[in-house]
N, C-alpha and C positions, 0 to 999 in steps of 0.2 A: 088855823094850822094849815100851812101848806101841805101837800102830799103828790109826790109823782109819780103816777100809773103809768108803768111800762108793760104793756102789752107784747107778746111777739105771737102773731096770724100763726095756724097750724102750715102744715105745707101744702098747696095745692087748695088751698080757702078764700081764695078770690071770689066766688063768684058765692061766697056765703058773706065775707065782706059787704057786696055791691048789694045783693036782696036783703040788706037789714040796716044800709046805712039811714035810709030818713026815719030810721025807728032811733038807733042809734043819735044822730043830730036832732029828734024829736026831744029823745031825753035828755040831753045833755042843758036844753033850751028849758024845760018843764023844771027840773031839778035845780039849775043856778043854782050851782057850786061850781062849778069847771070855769077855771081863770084864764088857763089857755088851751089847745088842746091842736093834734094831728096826725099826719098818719108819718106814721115810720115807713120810709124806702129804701129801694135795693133798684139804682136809678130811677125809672118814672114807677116800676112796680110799689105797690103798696102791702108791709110786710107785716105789719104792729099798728100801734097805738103812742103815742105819748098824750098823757092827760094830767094837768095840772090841778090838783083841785084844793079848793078852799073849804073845808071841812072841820067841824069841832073838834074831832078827833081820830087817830084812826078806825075808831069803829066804823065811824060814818062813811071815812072810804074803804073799808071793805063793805059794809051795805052797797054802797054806790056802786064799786065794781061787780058784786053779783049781779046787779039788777040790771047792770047796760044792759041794754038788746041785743049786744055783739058777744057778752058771754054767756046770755042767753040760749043764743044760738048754737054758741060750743065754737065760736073762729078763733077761740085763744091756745094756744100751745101754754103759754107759761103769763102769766102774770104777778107781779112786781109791785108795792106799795113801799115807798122811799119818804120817809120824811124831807123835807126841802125847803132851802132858805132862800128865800128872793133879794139878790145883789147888787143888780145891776138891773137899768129896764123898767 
């Protein structure tokens, strides 16, 4: 089951972002679930997440999403779990 994790960063969470991203791409690599994955901007700034994940079910992305090291940290304002069909690509 596909799922798309929309993330949106709190305000002013950059530099909570930048200190937990090789935790963050640590897990994303350990875990292999994540089909695509990036960061949401606001031109070069980086404001969110988009994370695509391949998952048995939504439980499992919500497990996945608590355990990033990104919400971990507390850099999310609002986060998003969207069922998703792959189209195109």
């Amino acid at each position: 089951m596909l799922i798309a994790l929309i993330a949106r960063d709190k305000s002013g969470a950059l530099q909570t972002r930048l200190d937990n991203r090789a935790a963050h791409l640590a897990y994303i690599e350990e875990t292999g679930v994540v089909a695509q994955a990036g960061p949401l901007l606001d031109g070069d700034a980086m404001i969110g997440s988009l994370v695509i994940l391949d998952v048995q079910d939504l439980a499992a992305a919500e497990a996945w999403a608590a355990n990033d090291p990104y919400a971990l940290a507390g850099l999310f304002d609002s986060v998003e779990l969207i069922p998703w069909k792959k189209v195109i690509g």
